[in-house]
Jmol script that loads the backbone (N, CA, C; Angstrom):
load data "model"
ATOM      1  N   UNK A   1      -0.068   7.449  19.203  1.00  0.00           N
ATOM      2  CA  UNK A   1      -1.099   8.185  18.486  1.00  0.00           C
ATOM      3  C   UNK A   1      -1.199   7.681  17.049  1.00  0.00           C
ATOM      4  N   UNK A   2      -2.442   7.593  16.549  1.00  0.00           N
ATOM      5  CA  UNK A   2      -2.521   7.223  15.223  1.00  0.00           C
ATOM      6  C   UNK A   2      -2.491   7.755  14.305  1.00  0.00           C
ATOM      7  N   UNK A   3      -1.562   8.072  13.078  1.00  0.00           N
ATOM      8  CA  UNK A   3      -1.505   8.717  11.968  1.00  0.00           C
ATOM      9  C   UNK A   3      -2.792   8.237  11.129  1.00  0.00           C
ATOM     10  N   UNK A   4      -3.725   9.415  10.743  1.00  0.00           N
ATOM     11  CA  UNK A   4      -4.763   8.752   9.324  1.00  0.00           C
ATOM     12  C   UNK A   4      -4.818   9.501   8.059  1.00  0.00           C
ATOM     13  N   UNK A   5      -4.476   8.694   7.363  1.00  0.00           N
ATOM     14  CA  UNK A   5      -4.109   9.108   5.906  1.00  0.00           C
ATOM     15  C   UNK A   5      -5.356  10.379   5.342  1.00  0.00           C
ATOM     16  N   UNK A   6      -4.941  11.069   5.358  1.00  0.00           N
ATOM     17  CA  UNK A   6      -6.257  12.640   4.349  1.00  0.00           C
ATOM     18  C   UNK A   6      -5.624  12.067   2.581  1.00  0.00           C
ATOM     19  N   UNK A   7      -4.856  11.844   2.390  1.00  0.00           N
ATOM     20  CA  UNK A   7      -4.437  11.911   0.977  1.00  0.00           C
ATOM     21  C   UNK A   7      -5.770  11.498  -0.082  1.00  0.00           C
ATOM     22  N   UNK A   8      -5.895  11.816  -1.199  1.00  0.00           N
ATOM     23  CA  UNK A   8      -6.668  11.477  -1.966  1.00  0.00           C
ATOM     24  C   UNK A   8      -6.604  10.009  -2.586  1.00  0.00           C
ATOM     25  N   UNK A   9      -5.855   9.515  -2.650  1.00  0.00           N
ATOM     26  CA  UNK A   9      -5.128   8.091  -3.284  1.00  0.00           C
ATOM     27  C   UNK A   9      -6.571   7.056  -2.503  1.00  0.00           C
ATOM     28  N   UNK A  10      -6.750   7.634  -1.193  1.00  0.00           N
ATOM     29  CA  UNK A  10      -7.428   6.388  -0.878  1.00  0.00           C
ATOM     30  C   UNK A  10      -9.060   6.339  -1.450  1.00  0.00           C
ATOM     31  N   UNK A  11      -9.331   7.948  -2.408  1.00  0.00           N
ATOM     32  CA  UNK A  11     -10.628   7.331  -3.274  1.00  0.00           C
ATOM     33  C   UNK A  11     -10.081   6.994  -4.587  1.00  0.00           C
ATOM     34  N   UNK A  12      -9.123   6.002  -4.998  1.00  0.00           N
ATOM     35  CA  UNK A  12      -8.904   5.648  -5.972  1.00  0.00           C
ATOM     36  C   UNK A  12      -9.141   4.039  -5.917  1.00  0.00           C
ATOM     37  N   UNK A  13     -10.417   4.165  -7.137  1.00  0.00           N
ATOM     38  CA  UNK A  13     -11.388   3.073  -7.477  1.00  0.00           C
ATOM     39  C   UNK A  13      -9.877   1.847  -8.007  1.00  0.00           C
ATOM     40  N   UNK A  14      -8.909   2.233  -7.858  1.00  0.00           N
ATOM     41  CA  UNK A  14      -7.770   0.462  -8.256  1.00  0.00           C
ATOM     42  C   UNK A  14      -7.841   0.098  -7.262  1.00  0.00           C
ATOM     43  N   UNK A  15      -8.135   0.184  -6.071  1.00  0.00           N
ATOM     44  CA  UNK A  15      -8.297  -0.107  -4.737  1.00  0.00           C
ATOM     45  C   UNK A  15      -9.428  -1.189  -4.831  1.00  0.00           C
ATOM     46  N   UNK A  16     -10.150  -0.756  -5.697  1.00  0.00           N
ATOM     47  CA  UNK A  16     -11.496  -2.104  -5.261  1.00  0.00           C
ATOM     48  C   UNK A  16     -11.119  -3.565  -5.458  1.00  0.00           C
ATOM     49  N   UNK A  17      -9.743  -3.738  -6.452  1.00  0.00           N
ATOM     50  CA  UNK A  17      -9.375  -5.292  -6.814  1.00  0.00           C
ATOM     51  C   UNK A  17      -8.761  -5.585  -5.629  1.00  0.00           C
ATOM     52  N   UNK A  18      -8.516  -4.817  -4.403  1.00  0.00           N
ATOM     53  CA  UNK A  18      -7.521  -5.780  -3.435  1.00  0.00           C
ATOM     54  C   UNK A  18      -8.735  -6.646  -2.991  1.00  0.00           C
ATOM     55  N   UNK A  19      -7.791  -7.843  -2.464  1.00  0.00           N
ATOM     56  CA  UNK A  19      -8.477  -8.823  -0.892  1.00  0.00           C
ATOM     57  C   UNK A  19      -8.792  -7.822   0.015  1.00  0.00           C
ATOM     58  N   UNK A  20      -9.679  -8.298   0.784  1.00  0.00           N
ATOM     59  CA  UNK A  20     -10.348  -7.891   1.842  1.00  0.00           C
ATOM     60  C   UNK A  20      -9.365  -8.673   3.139  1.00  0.00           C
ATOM     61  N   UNK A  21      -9.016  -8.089   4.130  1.00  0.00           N
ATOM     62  CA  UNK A  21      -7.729  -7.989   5.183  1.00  0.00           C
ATOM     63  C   UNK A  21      -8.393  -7.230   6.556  1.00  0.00           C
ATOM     64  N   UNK A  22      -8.566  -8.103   7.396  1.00  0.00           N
ATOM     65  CA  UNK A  22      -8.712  -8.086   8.927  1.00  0.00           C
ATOM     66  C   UNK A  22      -7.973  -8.525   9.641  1.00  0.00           C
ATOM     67  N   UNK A  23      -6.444  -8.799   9.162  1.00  0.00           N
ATOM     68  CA  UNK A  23      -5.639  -9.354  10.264  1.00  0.00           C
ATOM     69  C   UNK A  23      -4.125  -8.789  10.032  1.00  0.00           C
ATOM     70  N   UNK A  24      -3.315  -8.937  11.160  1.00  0.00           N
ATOM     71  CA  UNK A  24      -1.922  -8.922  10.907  1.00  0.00           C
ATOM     72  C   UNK A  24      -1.335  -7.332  11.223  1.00  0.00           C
ATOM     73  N   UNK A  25      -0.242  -6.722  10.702  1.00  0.00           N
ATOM     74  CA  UNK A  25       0.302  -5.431  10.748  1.00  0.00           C
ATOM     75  C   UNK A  25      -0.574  -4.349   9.786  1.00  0.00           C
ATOM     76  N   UNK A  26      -1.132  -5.156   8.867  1.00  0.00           N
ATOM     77  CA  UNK A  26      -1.470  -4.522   7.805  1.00  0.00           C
ATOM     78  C   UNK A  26      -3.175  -3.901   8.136  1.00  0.00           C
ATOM     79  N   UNK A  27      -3.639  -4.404   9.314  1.00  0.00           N
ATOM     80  CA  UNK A  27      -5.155  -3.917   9.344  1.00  0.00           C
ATOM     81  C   UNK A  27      -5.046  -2.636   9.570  1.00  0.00           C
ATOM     82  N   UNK A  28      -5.878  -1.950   8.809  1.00  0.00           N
ATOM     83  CA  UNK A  28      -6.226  -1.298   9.135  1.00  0.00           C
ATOM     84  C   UNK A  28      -5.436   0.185   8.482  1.00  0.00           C
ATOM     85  N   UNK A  29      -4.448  -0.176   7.744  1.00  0.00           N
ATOM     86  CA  UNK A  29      -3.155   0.726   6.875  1.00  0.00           C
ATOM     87  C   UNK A  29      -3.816   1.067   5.724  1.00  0.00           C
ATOM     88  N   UNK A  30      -3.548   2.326   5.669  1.00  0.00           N
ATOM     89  CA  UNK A  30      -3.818   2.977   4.303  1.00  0.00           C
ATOM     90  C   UNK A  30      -3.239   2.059   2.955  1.00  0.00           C
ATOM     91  N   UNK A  31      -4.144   1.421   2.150  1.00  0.00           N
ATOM     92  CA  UNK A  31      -3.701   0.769   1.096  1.00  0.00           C
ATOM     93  C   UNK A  31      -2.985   1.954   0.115  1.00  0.00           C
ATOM     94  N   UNK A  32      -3.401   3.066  -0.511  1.00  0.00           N
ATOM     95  CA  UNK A  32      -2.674   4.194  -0.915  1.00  0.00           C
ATOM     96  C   UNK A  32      -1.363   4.119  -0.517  1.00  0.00           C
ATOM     97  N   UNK A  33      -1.317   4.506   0.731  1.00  0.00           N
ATOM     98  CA  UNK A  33       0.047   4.646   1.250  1.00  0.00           C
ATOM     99  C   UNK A  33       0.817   3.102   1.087  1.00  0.00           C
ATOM    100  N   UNK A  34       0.190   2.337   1.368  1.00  0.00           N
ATOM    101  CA  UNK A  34       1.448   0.737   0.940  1.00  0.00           C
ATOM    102  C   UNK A  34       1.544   0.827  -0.724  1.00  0.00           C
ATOM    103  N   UNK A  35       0.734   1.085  -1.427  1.00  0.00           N
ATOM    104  CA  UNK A  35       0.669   1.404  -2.962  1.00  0.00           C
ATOM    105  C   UNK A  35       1.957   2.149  -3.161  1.00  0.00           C
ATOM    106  N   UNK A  36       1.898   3.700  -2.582  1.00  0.00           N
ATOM    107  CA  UNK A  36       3.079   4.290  -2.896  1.00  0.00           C
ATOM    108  C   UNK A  36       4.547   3.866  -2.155  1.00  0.00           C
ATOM    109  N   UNK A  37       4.066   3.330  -0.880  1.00  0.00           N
ATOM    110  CA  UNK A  37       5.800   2.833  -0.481  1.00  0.00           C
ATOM    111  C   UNK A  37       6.267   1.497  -1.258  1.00  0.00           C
ATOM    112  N   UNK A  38       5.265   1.143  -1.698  1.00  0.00           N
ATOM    113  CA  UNK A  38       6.067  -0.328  -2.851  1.00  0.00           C
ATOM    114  C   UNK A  38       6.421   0.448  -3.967  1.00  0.00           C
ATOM    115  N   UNK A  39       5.913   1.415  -4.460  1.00  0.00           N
ATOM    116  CA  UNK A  39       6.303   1.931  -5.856  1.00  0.00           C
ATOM    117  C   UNK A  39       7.508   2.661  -5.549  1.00  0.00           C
ATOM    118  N   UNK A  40       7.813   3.035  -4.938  1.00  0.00           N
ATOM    119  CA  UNK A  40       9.333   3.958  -3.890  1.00  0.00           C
ATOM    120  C   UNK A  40      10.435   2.917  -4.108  1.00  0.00           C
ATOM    121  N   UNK A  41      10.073   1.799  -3.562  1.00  0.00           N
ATOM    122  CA  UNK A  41      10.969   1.156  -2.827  1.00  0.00           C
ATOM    123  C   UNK A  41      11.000   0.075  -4.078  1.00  0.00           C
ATOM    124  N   UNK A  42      10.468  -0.125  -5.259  1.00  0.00           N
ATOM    125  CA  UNK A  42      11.111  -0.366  -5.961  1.00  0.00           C
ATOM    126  C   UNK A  42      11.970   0.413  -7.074  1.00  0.00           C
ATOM    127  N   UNK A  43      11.286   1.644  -7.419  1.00  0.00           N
ATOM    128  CA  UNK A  43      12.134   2.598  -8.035  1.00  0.00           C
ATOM    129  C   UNK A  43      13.490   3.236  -7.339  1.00  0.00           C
ATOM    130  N   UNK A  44      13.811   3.003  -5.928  1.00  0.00           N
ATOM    131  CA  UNK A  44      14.984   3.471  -5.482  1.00  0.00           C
ATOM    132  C   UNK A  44      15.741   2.361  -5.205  1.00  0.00           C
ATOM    133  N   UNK A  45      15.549   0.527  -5.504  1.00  0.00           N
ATOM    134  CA  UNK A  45      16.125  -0.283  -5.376  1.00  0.00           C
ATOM    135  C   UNK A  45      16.029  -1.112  -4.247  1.00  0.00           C
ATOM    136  N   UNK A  46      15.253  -1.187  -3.287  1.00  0.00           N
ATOM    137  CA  UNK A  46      14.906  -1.340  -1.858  1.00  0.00           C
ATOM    138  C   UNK A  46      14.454  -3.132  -2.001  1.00  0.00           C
ATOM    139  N   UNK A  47      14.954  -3.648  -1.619  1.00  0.00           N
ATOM    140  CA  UNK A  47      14.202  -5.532  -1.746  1.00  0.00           C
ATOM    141  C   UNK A  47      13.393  -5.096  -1.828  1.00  0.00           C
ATOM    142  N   UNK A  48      12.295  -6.145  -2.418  1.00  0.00           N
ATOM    143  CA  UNK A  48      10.907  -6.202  -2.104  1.00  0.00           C
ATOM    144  C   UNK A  48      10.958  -6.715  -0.738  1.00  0.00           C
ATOM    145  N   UNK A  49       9.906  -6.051   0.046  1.00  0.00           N
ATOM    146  CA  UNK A  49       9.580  -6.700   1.572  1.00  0.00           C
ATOM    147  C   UNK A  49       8.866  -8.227   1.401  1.00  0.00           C
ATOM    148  N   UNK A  50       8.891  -9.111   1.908  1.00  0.00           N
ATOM    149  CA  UNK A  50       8.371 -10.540   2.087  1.00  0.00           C
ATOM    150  C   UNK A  50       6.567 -10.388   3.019  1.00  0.00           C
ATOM    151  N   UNK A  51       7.538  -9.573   3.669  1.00  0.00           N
ATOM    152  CA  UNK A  51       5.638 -10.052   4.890  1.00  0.00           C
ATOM    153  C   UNK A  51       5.154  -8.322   5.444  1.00  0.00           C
ATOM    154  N   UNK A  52       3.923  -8.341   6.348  1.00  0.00           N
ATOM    155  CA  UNK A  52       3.515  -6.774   5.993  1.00  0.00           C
ATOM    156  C   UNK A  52       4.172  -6.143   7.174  1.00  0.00           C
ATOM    157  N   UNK A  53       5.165  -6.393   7.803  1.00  0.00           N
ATOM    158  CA  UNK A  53       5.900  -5.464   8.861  1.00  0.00           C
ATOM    159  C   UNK A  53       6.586  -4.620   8.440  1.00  0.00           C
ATOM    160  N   UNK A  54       6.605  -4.681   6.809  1.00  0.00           N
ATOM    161  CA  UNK A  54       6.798  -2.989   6.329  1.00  0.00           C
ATOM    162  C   UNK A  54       5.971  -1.628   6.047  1.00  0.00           C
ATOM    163  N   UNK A  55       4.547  -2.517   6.233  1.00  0.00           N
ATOM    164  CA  UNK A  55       3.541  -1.438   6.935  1.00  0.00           C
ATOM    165  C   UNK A  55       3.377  -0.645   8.342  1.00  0.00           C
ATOM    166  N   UNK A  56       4.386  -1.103   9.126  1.00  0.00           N
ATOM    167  CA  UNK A  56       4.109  -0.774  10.481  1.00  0.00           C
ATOM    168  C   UNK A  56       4.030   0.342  10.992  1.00  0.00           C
ATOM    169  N   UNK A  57       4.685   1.482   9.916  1.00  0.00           N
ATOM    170  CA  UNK A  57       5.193   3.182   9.656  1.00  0.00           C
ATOM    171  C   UNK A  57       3.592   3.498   9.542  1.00  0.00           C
ATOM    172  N   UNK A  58       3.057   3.014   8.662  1.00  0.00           N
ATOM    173  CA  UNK A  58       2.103   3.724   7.611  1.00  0.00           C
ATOM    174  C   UNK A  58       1.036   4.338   8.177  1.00  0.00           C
ATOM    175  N   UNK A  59       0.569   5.278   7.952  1.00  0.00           N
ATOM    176  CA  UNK A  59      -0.596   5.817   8.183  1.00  0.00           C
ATOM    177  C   UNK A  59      -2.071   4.790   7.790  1.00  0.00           C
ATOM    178  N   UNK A  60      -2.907   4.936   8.605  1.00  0.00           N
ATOM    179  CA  UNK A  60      -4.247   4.223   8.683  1.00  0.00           C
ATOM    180  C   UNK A  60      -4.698   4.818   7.942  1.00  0.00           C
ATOM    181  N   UNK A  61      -6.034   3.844   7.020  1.00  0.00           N
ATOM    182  CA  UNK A  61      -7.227   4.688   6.481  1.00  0.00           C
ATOM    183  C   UNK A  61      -8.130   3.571   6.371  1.00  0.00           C
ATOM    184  N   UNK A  62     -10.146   3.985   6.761  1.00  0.00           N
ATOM    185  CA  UNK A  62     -11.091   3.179   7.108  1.00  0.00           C
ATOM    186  C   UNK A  62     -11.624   3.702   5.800  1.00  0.00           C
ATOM    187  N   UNK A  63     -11.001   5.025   5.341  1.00  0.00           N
ATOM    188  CA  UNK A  63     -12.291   5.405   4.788  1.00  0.00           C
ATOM    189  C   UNK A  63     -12.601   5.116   2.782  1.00  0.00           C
ATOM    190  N   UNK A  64     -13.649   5.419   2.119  1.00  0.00           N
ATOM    191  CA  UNK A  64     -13.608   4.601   0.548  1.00  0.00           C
ATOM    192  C   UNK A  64     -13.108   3.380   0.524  1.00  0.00           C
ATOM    193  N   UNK A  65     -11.884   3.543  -0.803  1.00  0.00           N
ATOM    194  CA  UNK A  65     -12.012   2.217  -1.504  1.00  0.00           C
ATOM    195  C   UNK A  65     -11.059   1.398  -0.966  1.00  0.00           C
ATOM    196  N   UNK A  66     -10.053   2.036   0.346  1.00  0.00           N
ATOM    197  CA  UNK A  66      -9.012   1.637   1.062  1.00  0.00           C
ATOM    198  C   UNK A  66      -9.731   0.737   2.174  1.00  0.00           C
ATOM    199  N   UNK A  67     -10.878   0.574   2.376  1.00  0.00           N
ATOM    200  CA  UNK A  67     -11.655   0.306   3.802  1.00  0.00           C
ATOM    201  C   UNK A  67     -11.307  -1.159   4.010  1.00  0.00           C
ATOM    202  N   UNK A  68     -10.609  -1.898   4.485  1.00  0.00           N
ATOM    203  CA  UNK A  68     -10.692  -3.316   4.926  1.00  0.00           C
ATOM    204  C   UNK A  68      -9.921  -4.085   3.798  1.00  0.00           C
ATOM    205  N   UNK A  69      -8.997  -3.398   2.961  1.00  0.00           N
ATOM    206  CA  UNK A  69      -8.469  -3.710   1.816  1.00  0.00           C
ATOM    207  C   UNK A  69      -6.804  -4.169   2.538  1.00  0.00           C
ATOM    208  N   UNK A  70      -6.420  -4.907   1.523  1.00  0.00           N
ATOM    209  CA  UNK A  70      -5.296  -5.933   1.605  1.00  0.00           C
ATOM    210  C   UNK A  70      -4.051  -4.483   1.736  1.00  0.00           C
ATOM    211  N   UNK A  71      -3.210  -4.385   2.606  1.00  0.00           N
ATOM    212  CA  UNK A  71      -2.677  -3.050   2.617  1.00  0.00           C
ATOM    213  C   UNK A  71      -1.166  -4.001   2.032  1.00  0.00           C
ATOM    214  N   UNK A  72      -1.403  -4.988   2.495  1.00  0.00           N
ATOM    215  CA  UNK A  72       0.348  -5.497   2.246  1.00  0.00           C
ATOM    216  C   UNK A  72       0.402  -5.997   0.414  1.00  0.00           C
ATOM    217  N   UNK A  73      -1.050  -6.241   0.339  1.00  0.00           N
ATOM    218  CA  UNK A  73      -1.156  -6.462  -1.167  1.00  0.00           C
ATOM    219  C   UNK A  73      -0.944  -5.124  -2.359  1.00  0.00           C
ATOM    220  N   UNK A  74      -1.279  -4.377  -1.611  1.00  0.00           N
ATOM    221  CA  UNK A  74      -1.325  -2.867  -2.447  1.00  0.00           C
ATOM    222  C   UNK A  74      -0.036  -2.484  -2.564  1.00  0.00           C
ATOM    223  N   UNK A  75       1.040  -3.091  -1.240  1.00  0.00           N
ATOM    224  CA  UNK A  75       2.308  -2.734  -1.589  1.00  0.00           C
ATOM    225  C   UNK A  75       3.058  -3.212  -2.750  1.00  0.00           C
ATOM    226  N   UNK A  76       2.732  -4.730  -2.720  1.00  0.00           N
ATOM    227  CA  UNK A  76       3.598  -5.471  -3.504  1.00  0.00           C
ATOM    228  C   UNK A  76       2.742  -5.279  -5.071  1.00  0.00           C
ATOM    229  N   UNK A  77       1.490  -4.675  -5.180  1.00  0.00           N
ATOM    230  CA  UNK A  77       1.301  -4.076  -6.499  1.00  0.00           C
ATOM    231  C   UNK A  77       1.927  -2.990  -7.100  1.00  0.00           C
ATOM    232  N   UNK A  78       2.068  -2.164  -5.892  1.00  0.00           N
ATOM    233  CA  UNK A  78       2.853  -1.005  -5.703  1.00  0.00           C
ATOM    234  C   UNK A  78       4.496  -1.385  -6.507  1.00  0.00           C
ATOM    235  N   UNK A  79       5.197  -2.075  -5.998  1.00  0.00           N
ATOM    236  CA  UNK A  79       6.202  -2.844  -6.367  1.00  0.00           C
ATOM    237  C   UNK A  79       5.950  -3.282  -7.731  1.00  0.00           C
ATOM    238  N   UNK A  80       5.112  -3.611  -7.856  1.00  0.00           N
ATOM    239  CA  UNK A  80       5.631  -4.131  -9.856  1.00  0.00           C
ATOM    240  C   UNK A  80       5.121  -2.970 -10.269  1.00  0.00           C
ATOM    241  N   UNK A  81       4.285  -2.041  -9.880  1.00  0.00           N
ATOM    242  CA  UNK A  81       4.018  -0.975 -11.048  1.00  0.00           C
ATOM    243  C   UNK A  81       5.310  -0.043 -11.059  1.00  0.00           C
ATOM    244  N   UNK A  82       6.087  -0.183  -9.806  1.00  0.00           N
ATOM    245  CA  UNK A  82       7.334   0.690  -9.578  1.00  0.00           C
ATOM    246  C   UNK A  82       8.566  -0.460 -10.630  1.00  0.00           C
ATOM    247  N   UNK A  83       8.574  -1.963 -10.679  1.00  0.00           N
ATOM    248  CA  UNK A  83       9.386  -2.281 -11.786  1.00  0.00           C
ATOM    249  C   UNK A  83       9.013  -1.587 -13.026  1.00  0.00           C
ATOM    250  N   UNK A  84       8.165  -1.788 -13.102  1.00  0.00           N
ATOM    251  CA  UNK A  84       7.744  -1.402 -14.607  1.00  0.00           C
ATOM    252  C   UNK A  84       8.126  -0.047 -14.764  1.00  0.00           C
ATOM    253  N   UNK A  85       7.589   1.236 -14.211  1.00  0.00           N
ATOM    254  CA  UNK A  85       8.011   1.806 -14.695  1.00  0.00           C
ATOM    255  C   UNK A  85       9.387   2.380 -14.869  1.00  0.00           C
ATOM    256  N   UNK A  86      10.203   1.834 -14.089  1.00  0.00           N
ATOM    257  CA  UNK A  86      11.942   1.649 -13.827  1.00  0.00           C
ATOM    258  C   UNK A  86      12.675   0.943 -15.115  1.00  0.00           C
ATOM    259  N   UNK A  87      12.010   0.481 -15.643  1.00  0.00           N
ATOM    260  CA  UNK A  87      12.346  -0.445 -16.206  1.00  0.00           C
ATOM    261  C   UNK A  87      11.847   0.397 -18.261  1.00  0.00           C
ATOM    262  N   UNK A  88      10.962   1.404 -17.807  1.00  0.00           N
ATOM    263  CA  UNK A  88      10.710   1.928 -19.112  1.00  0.00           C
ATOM    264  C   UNK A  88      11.227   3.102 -19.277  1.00  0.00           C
ATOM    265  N   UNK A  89      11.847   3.672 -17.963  1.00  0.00           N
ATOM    266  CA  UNK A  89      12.808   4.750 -18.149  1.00  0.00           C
ATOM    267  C   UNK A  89      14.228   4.870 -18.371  1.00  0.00           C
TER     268      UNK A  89
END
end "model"
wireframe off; spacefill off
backbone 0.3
color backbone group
């Protein structure tokens, strides 16, 4: 069964700079949700993941600024905004 993301994150207009993504683990994944599991998983110390089979959990989303957007890219943005702010606390 498919989990689909309701959260609000996915009408958030930072979403419009990803790549556009039709392939792989990552189609079709809530960019929000890879946003916040990179920001997690660098604030609790977690490697950065290499490739998007750490999306494979994630909840889907088609809908706004998440629609066809780079989900594995949103993570690893996710990830430096989570250095950074680790890094200012």
């Amino acid at each position: 069964m498919k989990i689909i993301c309701k959260q609000g994150h996915r009408r958030n207009q930072m979403f419009e700079v990803l790549p556009e993504n039709q392939g792989q683990t990552g189609r079709h994944k809530c960019a929000g949700c890879a946003y916040d599991l990179g920001k997690w998983h660098a604030m609790i110390g977690v490697p950065k993941a290499s490739d998007d089979g750490v999306l494979a959990d994630l909840a889907e989303s088609q809908a706004s600024y998440v629609r066809h957007k780079d989900a594995f890219t949103a993570y690893l943005m996710g990830y430096e905004h989570g250095l950074k702010l680790q890094n200012v606390a």
